[in-house]
N, C-alpha and C positions, 0 to 999 in steps of 0.2 A: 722507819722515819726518813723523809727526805727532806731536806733544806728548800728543795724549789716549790715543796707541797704543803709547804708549812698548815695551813689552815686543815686539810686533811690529816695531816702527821697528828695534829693535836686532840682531833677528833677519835681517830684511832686509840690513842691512848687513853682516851675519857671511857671511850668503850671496855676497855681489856679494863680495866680500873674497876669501873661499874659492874663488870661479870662476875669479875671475882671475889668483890664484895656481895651479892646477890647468892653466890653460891653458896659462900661460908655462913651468910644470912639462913641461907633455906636448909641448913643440917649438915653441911662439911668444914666445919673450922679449920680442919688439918690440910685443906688444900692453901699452898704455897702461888700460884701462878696460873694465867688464863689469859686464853687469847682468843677472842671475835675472827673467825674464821670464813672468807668470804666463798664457803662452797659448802653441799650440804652432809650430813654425817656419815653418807659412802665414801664420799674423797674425802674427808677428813679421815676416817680410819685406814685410806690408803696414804695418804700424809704420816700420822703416825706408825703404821707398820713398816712404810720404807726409811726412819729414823731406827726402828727397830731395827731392822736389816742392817743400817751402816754398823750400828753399835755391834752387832754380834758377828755379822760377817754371814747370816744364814739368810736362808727362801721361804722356811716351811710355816704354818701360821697354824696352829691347833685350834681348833674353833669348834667348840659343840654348839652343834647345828643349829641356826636360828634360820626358818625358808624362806629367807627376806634378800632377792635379789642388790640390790643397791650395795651393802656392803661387802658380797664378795666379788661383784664388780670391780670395785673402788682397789681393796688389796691386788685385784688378779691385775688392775693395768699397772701398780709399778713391779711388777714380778715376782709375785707372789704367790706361793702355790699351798692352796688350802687343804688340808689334812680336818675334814671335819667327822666330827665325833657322834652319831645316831643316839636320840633322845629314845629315853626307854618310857614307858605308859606307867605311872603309880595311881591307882584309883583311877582318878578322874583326870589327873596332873601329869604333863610332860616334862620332865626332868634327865637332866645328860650329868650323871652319877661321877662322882670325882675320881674314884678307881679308873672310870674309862678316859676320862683328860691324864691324868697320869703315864697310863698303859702310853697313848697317844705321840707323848713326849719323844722326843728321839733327839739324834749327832746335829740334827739338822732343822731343828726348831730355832725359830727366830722370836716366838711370841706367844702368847695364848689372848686370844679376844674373846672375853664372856661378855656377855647380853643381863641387861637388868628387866631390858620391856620388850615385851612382844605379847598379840592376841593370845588368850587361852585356847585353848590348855597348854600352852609354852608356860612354864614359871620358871623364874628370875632363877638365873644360876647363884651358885654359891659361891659368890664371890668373895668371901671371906676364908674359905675352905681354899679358894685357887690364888689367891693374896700368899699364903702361906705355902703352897705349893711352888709358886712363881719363885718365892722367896729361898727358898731350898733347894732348887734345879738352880740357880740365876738367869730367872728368864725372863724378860719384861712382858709386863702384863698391862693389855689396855681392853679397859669397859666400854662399851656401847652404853650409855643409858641416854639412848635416843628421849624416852616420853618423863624421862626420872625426877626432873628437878621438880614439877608439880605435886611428887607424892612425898610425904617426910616419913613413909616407911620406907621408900626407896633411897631416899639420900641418908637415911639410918644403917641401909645397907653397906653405903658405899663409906663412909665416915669408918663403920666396923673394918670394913675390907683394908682400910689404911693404916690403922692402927695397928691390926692382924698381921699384915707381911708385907707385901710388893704391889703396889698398884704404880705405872708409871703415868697414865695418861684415864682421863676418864672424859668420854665426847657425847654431848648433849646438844639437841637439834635447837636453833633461836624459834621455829617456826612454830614447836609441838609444845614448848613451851613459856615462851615469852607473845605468843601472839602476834607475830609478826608473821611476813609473806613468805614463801617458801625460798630455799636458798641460803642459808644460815648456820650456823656450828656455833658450839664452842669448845676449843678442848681447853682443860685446865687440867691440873696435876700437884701433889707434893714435891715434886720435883721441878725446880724453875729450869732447870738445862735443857728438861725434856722439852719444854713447852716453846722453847727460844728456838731450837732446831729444828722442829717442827715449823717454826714461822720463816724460818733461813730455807726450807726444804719446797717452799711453792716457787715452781719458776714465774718470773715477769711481775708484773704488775695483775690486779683484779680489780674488778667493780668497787665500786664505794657503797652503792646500795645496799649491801646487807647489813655492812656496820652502821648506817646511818639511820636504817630500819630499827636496828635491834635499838642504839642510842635513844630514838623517839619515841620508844617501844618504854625503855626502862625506866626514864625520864617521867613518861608521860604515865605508866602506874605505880612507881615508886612501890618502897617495901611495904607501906599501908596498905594499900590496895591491892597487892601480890599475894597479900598472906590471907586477906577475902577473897580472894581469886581460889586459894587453895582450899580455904574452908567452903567453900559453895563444889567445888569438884569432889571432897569427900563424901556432903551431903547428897551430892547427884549421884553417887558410885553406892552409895546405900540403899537411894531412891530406885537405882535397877538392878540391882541386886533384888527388892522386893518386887519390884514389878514386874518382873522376866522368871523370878519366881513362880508368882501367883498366877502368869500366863502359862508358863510350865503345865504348872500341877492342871489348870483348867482340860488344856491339853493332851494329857496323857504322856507328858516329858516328863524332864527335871535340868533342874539348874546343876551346870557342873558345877563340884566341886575342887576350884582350882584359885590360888593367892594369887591374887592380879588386883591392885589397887584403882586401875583406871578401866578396867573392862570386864565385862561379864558373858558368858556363855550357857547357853540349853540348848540340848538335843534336838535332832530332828528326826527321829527313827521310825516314826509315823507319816512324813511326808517326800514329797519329790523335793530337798534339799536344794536341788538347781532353778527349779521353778521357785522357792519362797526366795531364793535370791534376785530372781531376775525381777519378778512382781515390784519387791519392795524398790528396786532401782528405778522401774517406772514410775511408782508413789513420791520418786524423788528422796529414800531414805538411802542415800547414797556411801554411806559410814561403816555400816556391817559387813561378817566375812561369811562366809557360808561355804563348808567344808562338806565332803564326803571322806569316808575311810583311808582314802590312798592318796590324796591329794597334797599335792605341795601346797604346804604352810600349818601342817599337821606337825613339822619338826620331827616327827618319826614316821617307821619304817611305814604302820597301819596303825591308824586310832580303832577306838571300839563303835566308834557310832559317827551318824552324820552331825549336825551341828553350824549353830548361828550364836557368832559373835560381836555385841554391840558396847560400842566405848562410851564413854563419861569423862572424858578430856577435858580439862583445863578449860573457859571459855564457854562449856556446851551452859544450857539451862534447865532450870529444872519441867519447864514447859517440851525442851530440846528432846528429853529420856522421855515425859509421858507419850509425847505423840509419837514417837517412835516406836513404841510397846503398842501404843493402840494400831498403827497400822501391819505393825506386825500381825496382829491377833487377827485381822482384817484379810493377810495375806493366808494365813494360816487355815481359814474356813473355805479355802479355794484350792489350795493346793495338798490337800489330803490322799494318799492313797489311795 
């Protein structure tokens, strides 16, 4: 807060006030403290991991692997050196197994970052399992749940992980889920120290625009309309789940099977994977990921198959997921092997 910004200063705090009511609204009661962050969830997690650093005095940041460049950007520019952990294949599911965050651990660990969201077949770490391990080593522990706050199995997650052991920080995007413009954070915590030095840790001044974003944003759909926002994203993530199914099976695929509340993926073992990606981007379906075996954003070392991942986001429609399936299906009849 500054005396000369008064009308901003007040603004700001309406914000941090409103987030963290919102949060404890949407399934984390136990969080203590939040704050409107004006940069987006990569430098917000390099924000908290260099709080992490002052507290312990260490560098090293244990992170099973999420292939999502932005975050370990964010850590690596304040000095941060990532020690991450190779997700191993279950089924259909990518999973980085607690024994190997453990092993991981060392003299010179400052943190562990686990991930709630990310594209299938990445599923949500075990955050409740690394809560208690955090908890035992004493080593703060902060979540990515970049797309979480939209889902109440996710923030089910994170409420458990609090209760369980040590979570100090947990940073969630304003963009991916309050519908606002891109550029936006928020971290909140059981821990109000954490969250204060974190907001002491940005040098200078920043934009007003994110918080005033997010402000207009919360304001203007309120908890009534948040929580139809949420029920219509569950209905749409049902909606392709079936419909990515039945184009599957049409196909000669199949829908993986992997727990991801916002996004759904099937195979592409039958086609030029690179071509059904590029196709749909000229159809303008510009949302899906399209993988091959070896490819960064598989989180491991090789998947078992090629593969197309399509979201159900917060915002999308139910019109949003059919036409998207349909010109998949459309892509699909052209780029066959």
């Amino acid at each position: 807060p500054q005396p000369k910004a008064a009308g901003a200063s007040l603004m700001y705090f309406f914000a941090n006030k409103l987030s963290l009511d919102m949060l404890q609204r949407m399934g984390a009661p136990n969080l203590k403290s939040a704050s409107v962050l004006p940069v987006a969830t990569g430098m917000a997690l390099g924000l908290a991991t260099s709080v992490a650093r002052d507290m312990t005095g260490k560098r090293e940041v244990v992170y099973p692997r999420v292939d999502h460049v932005s975050p370990m950007k964010g850590m690596q520019l304040v000095g941060m050196k990532i020690n991450t952990v190779d997700g191993e294949v279950f089924g259909d599911a990518v999973r980085v197994p607690i024994g190997q965050i453990s092993k991981a651990i060392s003299r010179e660990t400052a943190a562990i970052v686990s991930t709630t969201t990310f594209f299938p077949p990445r599923e949500p770490d075990d955050i409740k399992a690394i809560a208690k391990l955090a908890n035992e080593e004493n080593i703060p522990h902060i979540i990515n749940n970049a797309y979480g706050v939209q889902s109440k199995e996710i923030m089910k997650l994170i409420r458990g992980a609090i209760d369980a052991g040590r979570v100090d920080a947990i940073i969630q995007s304003t963009d991916k889920n309050f519908l606002t413009p891109v550029g936006g954070s928020i971290i909140a915590s059981p821990n109000s120290d954490f969250v204060e030095k974190v907001s002491k840790m940005y040098a200078g001044r920043a934009s007003a625009a994110p918080i005033a974003q997010f402000l207009a944003a919360i304001l203007s759909l309120g908890v009534g309309r948040y929580e139809e926002l949420r029920r219509e994203q569950e209905q749409n993530r049902r909606l392709l789940g079936e419909s990515l199914g039945e184009l599957a099976k049409k196909h000669g695929e199949r829908l993986l099977d992997v727990f991801n509340p916002i996004a759904a993926a099937m195979t592409l073992t039958k086609y030029d994977a690179k071509k059904v990606g590029y196709d749909l981007y000229t159809l303008r379906v510009t949302g899906p990921r399209v993988l091959e075996e070896s490819d960064f954003g598989n989180c491991c070392q090789r998947y078992h198959s090629p593969y197309i991942t399509i979201n159900a986001a917060i915002g999308s429609t139910r019109r949003d997921v059919l036409l998207a399936t349909e010109k998949l299906e459309k892509v699909l009849k052209q780029a066959r092997k």
